[in-house]
Each structure stands twice: as C-alpha cells, then as structure tokens.
FIMIGU-640019 format. One record per atom (N, C-alpha, C): residue in one letter; chain; atom name; z, x, y. Coordinates in steps of 0.1 Angstrom, whole numbers, plus 2048, in hexadecimal, padded with zeros to 3 digits. Example, Ala and Ser with C-alpha at 12.3 -4.5 7.8 and 13.67 -1.06 7.14 Angstrom:
! residues 2
+---+---+----+-----+-----+-----+
| r | c |  a |   Z |   X |   Y |
+---+---+----+-----+-----+-----+
| a | A |  N | 84E | 884 | 7C7 |
| a | A | CA | 84E | 87B | 7D3 |
| a | A |  C | 84E | 884 | 7DF |
| s | A |  N | 847 | 880 | 7EA |
| s | A | CA | 847 | 889 | 7F5 |
| s | A |  C | 84F | 881 | 800 |
+---+---+----+-----+-----+-----+
//
This chain:
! residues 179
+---+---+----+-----+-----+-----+
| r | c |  a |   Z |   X |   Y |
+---+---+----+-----+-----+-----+
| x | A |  N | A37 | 827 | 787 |
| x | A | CA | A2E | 81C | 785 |
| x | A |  C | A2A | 816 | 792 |
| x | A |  N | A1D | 817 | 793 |
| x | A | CA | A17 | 811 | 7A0 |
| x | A |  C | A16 | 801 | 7A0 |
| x | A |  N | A11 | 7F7 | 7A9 |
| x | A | CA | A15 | 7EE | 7AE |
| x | A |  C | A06 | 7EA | 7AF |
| x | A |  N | 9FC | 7E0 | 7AA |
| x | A | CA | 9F1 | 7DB | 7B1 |
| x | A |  C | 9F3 | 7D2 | 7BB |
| x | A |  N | 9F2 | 7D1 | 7C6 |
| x | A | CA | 9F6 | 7C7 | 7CF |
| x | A |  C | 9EA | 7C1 | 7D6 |
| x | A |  N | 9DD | 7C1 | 7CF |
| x | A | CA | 9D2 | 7BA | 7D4 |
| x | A |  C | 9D4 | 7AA | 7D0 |
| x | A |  N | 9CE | 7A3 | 7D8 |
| x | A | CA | 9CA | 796 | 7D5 |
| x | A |  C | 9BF | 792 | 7D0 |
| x | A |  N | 9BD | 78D | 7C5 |
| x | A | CA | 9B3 | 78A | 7BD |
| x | A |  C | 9B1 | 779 | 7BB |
| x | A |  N | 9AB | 774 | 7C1 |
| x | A | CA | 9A8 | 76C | 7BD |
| x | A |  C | 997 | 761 | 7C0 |
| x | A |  N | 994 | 756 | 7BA |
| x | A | CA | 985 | 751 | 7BE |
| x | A |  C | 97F | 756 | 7CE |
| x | A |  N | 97B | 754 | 7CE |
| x | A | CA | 971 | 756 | 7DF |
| x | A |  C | 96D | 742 | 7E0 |
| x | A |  N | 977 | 73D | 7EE |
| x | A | CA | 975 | 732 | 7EE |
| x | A |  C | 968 | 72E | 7F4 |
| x | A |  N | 965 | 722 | 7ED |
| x | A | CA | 958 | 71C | 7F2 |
| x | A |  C | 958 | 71C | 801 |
| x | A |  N | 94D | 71C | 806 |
| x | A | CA | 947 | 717 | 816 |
| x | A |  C | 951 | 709 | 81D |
| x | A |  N | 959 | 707 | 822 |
| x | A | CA | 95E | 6F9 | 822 |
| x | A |  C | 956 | 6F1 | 828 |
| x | A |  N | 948 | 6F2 | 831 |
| x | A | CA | 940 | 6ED | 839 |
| x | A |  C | 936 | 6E3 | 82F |
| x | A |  N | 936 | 6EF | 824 |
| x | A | CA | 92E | 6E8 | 815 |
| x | A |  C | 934 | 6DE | 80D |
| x | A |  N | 942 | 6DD | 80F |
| x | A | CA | 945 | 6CE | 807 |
| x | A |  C | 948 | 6C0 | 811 |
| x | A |  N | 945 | 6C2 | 81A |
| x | A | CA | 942 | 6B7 | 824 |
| x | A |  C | 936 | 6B4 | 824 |
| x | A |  N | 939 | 6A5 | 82C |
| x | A | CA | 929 | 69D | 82D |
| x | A |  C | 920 | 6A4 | 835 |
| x | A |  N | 914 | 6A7 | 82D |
| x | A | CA | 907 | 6AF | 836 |
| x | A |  C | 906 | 6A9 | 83F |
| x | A |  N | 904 | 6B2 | 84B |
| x | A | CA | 903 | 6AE | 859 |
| x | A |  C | 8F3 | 6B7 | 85D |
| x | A |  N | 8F1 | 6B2 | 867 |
| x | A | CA | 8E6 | 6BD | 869 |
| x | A |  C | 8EC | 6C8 | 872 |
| x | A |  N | 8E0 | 6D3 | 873 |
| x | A | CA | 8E4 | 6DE | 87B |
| x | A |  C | 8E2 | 6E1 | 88B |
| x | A |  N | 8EB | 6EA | 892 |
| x | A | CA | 8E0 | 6ED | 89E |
| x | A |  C | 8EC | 6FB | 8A1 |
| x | A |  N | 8E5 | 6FD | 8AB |
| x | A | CA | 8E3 | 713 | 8AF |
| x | A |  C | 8F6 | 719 | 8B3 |
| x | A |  N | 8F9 | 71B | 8AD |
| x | A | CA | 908 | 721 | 8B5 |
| x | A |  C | 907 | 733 | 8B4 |
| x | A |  N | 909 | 737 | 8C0 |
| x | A | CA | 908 | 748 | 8BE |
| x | A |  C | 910 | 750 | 8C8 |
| x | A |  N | 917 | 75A | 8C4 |
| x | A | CA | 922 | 761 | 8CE |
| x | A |  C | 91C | 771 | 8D0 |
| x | A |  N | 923 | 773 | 8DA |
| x | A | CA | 920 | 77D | 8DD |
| x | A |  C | 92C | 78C | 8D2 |
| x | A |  N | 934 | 782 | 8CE |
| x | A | CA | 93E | 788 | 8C7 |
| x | A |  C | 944 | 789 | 8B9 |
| x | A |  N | 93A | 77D | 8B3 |
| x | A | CA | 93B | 77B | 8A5 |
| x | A |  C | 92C | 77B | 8A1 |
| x | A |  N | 92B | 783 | 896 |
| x | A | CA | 917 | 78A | 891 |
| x | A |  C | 91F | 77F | 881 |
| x | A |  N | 916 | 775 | 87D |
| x | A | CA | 915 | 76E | 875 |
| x | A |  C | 915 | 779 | 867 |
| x | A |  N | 921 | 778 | 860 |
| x | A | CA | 927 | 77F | 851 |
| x | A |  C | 92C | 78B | 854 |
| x | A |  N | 92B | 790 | 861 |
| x | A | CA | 934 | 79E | 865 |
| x | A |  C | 93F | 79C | 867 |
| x | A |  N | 945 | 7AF | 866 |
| x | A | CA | 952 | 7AA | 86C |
| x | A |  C | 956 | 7A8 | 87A |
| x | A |  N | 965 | 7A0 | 880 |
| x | A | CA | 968 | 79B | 88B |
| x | A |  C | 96A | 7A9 | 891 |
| x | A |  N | 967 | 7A9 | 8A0 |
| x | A | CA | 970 | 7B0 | 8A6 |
| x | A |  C | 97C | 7B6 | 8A5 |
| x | A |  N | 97E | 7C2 | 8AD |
| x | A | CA | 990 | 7C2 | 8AD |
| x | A |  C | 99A | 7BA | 8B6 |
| x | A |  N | 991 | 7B6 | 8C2 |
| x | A | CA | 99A | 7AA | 8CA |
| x | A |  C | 99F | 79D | 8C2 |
| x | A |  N | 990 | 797 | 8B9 |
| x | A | CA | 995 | 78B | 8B1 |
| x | A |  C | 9A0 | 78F | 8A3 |
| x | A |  N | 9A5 | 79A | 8A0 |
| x | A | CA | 9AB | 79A | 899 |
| x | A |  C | 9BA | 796 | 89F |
| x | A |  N | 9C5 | 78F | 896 |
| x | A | CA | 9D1 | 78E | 89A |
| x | A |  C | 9DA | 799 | 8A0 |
| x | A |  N | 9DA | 7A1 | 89C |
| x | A | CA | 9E6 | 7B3 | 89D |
| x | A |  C | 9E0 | 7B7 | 8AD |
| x | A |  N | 9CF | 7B5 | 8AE |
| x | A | CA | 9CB | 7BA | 8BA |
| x | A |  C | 9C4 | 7B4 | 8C4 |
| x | A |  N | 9CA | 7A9 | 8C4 |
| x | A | CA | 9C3 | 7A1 | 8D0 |
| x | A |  C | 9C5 | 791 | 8D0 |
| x | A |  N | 9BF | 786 | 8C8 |
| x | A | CA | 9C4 | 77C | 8C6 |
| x | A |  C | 9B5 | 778 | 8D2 |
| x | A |  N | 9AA | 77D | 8D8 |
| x | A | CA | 9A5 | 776 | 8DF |
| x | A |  C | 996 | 773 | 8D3 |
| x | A |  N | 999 | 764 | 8DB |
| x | A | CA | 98C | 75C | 8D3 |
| x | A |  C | 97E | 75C | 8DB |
| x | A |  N | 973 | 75C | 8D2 |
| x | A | CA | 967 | 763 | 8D2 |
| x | A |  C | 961 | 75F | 8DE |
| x | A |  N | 959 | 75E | 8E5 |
| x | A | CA | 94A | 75B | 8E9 |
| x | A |  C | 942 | 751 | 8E2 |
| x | A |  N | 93D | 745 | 8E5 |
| x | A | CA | 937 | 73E | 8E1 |
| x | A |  C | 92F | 737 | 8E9 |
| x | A |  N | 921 | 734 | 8E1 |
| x | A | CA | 917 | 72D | 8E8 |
| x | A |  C | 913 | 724 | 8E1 |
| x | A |  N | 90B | 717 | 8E4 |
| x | A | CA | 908 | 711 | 8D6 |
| x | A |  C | 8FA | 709 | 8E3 |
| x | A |  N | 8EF | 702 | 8D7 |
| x | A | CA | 8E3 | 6FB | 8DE |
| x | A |  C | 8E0 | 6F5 | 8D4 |
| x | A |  N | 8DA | 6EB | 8D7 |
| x | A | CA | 8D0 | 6E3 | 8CE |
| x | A |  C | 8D7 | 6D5 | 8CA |
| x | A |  N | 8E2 | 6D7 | 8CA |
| x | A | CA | 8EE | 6C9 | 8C7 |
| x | A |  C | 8E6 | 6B7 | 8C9 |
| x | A |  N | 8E7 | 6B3 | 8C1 |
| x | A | CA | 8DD | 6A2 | 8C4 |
| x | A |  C | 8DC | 69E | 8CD |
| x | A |  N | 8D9 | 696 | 8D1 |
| x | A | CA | 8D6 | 690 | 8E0 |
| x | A |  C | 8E7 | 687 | 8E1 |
| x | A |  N | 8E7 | 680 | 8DD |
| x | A | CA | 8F2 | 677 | 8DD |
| x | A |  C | 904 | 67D | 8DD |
| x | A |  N | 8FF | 688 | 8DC |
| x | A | CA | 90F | 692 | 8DC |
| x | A |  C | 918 | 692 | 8E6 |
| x | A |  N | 924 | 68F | 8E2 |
| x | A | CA | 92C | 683 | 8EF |
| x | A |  C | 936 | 691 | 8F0 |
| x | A |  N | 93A | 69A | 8EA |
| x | A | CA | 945 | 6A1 | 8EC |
| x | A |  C | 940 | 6AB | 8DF |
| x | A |  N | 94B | 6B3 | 8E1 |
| x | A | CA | 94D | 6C4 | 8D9 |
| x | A |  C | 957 | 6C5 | 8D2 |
| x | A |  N | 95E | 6C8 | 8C6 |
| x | A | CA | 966 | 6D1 | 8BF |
| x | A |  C | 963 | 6E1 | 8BB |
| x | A |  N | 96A | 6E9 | 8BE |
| x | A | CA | 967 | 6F6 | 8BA |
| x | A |  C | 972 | 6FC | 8B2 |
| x | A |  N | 970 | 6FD | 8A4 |
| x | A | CA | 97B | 705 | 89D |
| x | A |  C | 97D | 711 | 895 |
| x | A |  N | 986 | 71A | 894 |
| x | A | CA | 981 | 720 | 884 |
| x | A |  C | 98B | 721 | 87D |
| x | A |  N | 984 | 721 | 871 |
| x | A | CA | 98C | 71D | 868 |
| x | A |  C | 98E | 72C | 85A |
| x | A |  N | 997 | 72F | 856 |
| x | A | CA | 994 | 738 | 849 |
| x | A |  C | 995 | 736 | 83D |
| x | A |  N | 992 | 72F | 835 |
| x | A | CA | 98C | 72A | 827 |
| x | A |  C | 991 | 733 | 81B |
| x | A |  N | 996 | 73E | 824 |
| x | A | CA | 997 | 748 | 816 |
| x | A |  C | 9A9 | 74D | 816 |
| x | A |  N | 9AC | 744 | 824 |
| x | A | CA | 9BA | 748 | 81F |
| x | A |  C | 9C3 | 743 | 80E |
| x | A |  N | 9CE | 74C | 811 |
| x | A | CA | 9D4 | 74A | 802 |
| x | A |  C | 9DE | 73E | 803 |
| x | A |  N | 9D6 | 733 | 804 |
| x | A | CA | 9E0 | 722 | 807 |
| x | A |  C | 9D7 | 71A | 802 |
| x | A |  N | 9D7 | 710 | 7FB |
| x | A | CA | 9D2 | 70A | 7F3 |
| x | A |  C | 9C3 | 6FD | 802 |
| x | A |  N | 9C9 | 6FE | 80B |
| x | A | CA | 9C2 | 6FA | 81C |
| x | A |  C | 9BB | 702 | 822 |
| x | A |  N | 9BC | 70D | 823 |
| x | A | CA | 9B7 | 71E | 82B |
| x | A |  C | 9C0 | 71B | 832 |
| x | A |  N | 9B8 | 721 | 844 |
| x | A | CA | 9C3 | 723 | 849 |
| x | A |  C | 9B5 | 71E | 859 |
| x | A |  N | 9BC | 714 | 861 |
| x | A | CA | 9BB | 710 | 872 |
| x | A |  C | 9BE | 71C | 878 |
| x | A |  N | 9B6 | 725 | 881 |
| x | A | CA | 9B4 | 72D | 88B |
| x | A |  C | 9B5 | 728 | 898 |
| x | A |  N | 9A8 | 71E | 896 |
| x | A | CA | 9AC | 717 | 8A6 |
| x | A |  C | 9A0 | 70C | 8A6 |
| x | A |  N | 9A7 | 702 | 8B1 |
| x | A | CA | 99E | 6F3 | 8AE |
| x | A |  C | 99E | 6F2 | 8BC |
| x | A |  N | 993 | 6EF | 8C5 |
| x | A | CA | 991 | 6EE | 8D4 |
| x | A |  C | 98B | 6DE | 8CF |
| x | A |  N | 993 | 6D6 | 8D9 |
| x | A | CA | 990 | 6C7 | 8D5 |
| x | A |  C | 98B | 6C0 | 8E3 |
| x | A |  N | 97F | 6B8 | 8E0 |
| x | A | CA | 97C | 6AF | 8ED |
| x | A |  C | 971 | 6B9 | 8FB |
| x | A |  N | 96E | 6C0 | 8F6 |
| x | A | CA | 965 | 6C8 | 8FF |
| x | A |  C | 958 | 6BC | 900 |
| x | A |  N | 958 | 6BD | 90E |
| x | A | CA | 950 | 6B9 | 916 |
| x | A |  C | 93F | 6BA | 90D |
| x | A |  N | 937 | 6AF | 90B |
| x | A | CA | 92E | 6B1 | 909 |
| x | A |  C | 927 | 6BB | 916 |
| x | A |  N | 92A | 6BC | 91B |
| x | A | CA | 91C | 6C2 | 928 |
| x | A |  C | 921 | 6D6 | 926 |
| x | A |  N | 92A | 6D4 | 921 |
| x | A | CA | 92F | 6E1 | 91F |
| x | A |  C | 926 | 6EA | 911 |
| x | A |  N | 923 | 6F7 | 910 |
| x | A | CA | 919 | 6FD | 908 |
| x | A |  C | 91F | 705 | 902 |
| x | A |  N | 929 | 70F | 90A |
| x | A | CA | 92B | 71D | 904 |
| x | A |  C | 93C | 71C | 909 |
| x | A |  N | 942 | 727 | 905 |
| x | A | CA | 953 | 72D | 906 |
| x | A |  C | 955 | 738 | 906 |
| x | A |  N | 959 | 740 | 911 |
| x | A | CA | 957 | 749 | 916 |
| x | A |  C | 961 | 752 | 90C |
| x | A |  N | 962 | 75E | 908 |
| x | A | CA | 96A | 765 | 8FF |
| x | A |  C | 977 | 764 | 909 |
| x | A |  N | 983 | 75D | 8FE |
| x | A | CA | 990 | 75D | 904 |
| x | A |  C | 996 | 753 | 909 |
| x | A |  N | 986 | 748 | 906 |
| x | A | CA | 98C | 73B | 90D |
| x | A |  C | 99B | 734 | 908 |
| x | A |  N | 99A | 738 | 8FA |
| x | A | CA | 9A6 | 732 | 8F1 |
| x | A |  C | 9B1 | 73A | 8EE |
| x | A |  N | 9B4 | 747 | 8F5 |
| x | A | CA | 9BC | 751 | 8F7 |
| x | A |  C | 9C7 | 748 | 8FF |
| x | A |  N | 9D4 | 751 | 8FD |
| x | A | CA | 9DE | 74D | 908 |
| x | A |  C | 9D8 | 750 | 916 |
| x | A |  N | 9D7 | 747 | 91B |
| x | A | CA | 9D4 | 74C | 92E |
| x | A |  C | 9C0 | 74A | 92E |
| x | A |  N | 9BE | 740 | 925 |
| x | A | CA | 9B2 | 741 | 923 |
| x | A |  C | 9AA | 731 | 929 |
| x | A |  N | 9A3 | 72E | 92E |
| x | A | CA | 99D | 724 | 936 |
| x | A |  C | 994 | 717 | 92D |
| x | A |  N | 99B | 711 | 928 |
| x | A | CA | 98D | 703 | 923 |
| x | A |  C | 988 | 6FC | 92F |
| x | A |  N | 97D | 6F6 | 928 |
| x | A | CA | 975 | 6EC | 931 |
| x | A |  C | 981 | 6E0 | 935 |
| x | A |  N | 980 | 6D9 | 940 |
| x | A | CA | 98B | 6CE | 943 |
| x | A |  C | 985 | 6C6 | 937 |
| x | A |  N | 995 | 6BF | 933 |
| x | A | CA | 995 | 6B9 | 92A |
| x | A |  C | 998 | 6BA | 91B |
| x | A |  N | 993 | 6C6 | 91A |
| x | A | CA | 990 | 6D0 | 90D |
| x | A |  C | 99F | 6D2 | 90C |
| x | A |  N | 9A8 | 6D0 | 8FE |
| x | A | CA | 9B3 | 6D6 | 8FB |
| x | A |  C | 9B3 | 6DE | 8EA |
| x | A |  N | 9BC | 6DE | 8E8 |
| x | A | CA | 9BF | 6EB | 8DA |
| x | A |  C | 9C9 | 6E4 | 8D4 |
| x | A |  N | 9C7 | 6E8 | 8C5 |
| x | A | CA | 9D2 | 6E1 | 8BC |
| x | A |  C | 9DB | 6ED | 8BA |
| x | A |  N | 9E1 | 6EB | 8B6 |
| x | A | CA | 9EE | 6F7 | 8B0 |
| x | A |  C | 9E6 | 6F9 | 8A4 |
| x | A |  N | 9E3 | 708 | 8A0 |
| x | A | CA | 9E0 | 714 | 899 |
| x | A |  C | 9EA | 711 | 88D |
| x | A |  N | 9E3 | 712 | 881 |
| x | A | CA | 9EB | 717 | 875 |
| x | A |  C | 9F7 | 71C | 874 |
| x | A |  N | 9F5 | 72B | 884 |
| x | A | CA | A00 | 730 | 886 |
| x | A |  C | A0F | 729 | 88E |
| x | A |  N | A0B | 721 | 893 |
| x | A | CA | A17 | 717 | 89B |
| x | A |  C | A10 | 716 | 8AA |
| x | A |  N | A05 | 71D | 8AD |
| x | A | CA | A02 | 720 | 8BB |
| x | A |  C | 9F5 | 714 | 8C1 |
| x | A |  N | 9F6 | 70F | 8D3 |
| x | A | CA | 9E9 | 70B | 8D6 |
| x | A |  C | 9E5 | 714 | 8DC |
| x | A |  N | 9DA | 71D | 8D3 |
| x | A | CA | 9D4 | 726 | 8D1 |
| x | A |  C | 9CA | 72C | 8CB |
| x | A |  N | 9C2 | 736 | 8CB |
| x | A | CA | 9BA | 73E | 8C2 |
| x | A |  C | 9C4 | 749 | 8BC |
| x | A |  N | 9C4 | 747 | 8B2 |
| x | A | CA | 9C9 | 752 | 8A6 |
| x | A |  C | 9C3 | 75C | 89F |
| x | A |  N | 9C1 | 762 | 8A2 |
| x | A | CA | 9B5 | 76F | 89D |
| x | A |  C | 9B6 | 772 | 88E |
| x | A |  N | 9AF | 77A | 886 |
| x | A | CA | 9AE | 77C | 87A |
| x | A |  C | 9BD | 782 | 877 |
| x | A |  N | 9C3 | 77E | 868 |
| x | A | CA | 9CE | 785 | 868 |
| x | A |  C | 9D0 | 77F | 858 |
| x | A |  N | 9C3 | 786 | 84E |
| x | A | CA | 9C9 | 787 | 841 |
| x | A |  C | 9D1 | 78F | 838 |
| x | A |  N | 9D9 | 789 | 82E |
| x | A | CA | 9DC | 794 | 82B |
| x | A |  C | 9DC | 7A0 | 826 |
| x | A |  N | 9E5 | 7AC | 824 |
| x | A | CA | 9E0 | 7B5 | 824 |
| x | A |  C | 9DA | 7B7 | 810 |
| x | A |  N | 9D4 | 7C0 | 810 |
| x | A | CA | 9CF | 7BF | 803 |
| x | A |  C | 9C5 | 7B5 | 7FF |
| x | A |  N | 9C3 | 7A9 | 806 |
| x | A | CA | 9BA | 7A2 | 802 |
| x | A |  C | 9AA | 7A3 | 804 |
| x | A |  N | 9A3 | 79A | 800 |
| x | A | CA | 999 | 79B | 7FE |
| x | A |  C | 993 | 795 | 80C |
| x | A |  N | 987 | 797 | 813 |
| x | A | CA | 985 | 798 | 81D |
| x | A |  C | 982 | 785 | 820 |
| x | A |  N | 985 | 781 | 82B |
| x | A | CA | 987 | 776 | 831 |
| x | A |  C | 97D | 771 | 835 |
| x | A |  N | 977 | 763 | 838 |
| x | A | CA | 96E | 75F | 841 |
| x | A |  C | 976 | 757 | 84B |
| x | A |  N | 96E | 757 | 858 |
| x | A | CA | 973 | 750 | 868 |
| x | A |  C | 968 | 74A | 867 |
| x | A |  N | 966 | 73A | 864 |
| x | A | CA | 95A | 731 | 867 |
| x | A |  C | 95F | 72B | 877 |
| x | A |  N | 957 | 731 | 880 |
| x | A | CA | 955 | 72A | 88D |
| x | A |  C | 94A | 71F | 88D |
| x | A |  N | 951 | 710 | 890 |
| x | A | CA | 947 | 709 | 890 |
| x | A |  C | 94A | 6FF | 89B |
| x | A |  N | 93B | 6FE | 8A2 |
| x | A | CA | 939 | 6F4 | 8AE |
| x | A |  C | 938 | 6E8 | 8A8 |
| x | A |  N | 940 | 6E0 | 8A6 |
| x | A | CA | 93B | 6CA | 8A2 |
| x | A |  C | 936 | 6C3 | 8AE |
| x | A |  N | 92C | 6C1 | 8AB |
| x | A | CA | 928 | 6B6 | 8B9 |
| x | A |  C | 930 | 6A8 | 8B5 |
| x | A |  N | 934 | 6A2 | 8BA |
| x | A | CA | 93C | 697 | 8BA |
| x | A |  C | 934 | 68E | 8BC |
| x | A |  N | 935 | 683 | 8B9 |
| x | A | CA | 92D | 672 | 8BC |
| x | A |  C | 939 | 66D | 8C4 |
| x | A |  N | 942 | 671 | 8CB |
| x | A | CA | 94B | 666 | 8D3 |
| x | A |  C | 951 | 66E | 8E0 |
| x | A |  N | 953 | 66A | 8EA |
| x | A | CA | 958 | 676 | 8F3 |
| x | A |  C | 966 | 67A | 8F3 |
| x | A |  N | 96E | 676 | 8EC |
| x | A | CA | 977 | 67C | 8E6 |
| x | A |  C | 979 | 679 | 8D6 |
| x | A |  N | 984 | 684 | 8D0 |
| x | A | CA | 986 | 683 | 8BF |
| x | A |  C | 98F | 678 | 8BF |
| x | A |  N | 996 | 674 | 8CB |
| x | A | CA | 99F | 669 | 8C5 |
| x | A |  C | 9AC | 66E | 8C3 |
| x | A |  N | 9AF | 67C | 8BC |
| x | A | CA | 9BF | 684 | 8BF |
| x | A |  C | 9C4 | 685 | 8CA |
| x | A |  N | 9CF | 687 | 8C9 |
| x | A | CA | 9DB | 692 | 8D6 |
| x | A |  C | 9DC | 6A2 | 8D3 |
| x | A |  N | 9E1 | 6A7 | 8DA |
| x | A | CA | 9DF | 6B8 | 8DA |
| x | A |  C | 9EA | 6B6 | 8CC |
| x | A |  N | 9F6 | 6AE | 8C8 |
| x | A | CA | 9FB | 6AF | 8BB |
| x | A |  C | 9F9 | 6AE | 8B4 |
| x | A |  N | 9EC | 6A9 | 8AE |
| x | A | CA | 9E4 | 6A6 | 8A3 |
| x | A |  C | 9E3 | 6B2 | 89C |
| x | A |  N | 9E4 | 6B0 | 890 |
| x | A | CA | 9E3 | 6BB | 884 |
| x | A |  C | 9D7 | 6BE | 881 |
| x | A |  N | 9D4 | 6CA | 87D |
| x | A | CA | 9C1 | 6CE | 87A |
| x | A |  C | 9BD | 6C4 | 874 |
| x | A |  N | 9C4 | 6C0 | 86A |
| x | A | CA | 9C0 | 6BB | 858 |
| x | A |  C | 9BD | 6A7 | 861 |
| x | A |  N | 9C2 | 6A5 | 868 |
| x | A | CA | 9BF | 69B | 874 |
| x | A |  C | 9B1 | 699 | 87C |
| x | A |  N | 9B0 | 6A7 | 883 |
| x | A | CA | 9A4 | 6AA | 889 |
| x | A |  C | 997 | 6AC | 880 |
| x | A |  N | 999 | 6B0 | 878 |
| x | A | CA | 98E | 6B3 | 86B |
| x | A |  C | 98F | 6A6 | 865 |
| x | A |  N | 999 | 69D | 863 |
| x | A | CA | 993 | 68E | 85F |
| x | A |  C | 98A | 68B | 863 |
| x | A |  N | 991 | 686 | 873 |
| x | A | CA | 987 | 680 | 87E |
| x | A |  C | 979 | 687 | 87F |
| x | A |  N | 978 | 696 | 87D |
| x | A | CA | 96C | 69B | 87F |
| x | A |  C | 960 | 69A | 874 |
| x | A |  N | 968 | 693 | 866 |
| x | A | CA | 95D | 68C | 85C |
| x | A |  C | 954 | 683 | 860 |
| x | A |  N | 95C | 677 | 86C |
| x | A | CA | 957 | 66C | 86D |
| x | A |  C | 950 | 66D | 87A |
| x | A |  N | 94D | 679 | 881 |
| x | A | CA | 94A | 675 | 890 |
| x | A |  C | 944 | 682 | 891 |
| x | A |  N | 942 | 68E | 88A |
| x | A | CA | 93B | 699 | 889 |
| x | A |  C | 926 | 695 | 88B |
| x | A |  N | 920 | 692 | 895 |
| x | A | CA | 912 | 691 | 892 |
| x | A |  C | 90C | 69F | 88D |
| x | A |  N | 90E | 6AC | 88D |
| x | A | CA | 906 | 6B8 | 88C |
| x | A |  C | 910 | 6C6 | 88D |
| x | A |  N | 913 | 6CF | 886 |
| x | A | CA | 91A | 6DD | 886 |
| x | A |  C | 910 | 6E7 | 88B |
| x | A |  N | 914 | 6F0 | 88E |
| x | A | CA | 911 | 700 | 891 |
| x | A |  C | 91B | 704 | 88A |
| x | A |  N | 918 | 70F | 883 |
| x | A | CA | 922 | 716 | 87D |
| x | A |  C | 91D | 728 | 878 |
| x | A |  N | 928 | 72F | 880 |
| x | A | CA | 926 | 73A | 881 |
| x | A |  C | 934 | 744 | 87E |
| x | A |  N | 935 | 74F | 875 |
| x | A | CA | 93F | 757 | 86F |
| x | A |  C | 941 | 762 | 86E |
| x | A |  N | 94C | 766 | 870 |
| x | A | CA | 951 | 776 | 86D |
| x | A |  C | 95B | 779 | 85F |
| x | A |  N | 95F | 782 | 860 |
| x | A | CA | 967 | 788 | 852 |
| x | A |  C | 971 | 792 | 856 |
| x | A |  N | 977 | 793 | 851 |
| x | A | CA | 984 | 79A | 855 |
| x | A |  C | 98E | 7A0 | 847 |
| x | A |  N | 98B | 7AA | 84A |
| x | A | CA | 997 | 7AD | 83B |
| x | A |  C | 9A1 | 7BB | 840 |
| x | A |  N | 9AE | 7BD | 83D |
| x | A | CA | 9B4 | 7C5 | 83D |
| x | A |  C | 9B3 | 7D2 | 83B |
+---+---+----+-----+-----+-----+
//
C-alpha cells in the first residue's frame, strides 16, 4: 500500500491584497523574473543568498525603506518571514544580490529582523517537500518616517503592524519555488 504524501490544500490569497490599498511604484531584480521560478542560489539547501534589487518611482516624501519577503503559501496558518531589511535610507534605490546573506553589506543604518527561521538573515526558499509550489513576495515599502520605530528584536508580525500605518506606496515583485 502506497502512501500519498502531497499537500493539498487552498492556494492562499495575495497578502498585499487584504491590506489597505497603497499606490504603486517600479521594483525589479536582476534575479527574480515576476511569477517565475527563484534561482538556485535563493533557494535554502543551495545558497541562502538574497536577490538583487532595484526599485524607482517611490513618492516624493519617502523618509526610509523596508524590504521583505514573505511566503503566503507556507503550511502555518501566518506563512512564513524570509527576511525584513528595516530603516534603509531613503536616498538608497537598489541591494546588491547577497546584501542580506551572512557576510552581506546593508546601507548604514539598515538592519534585519530574525527570519521565521531564527536567523538575522535572508532565508532562501525551503518548502516542503511534496507541496504545492510557493510564492516569495519581495516587496520595497516606502515609509513616511525615517525610521519604523522597532529594534533589530522586533517580531515580523510588529514590523508589518507598523508598516500598515507608515507604508506610503509598495513595489512588489515574486518568485515560486516548489520541491
């Protein structure tokens, strides 16, 4: 007797979509193609380095940066925090692939929350196996304040409050990942 060990279940909504409409503006990597799949560097088993990122167009009044991704489709009733770069410099645009890697360089000032996984870090794709394939929403927040107001201890579900009330405009750009 065989064993089905697929995971079956809904395809979670967009989480960008049950938040308060913000407007948009340009985010684009040299490393993530919008609904493809990720790399093999950004996957967890083979690499753990986070993407390449550019972003333009952000409102005039944009005091600072959050950059996160998040996966919506993990099997937890939350998804699952990848990685949250907090407090980036408004004058700052883009993040070089690996910035968020261990041994990897932010803009001064710019710090990281601890990762879903326990880490301040980028955590690369790492669903499980049998499942159905994953999304990585990478998204730039232009901020209205020059800082979020956290410490590097602050928990995602913290930083994503704060980023209700202080978010002026997203970029948002994604990969997929399945086992």
């Amino acid at each position: 007797m065989s064993v089905d060990t697929t995971i079956e279940r809904p395809v979670s909504p967009n989480p960008y979509d049950l938040l308060p409409s913000r407007p948009s503006f340009t985010v684009t990597s040299d490393d993530v193609i919008d609904g493809r799949p990720l790399k093999s560097d950004q996957v967890a088993s083979a690499g753990n380095r986070s993407p390449q990122l550019s972003w333009s167009g952000a409102p005039e009044d944009t005091k600072s940066y959050v950059v996160t991704c998040f996966d919506p489709d993990a099997p937890t009733p939350c998804g699952f925090w990848h990685w949250s770069v907090v407090d980036i410099p408004a004058s700052t645009t883009s993040l070089d692939v690996g910035a968020g890697s261990a041994g990897g360089t932010l803009p001064k000032g710019a710090f990281m929350l601890r990762n879903d996984g326990g880490g301040a870090e980028f955590l690369g794709a790492a669903p499980p196996p049998n499942d159905q394939p994953h999304r990585y929403y990478f998204v730039v927040h232009a901020v209205s304040e020059k800082t979020l107001g956290i410490d590097p201890e602050a928990s995602n579900a913290l930083m994503s409050f704060n980023l209700a009330f202080k978010t002026l405009a997203r970029a948002i750009v994604h990969g997929t990942y399945q086992h």
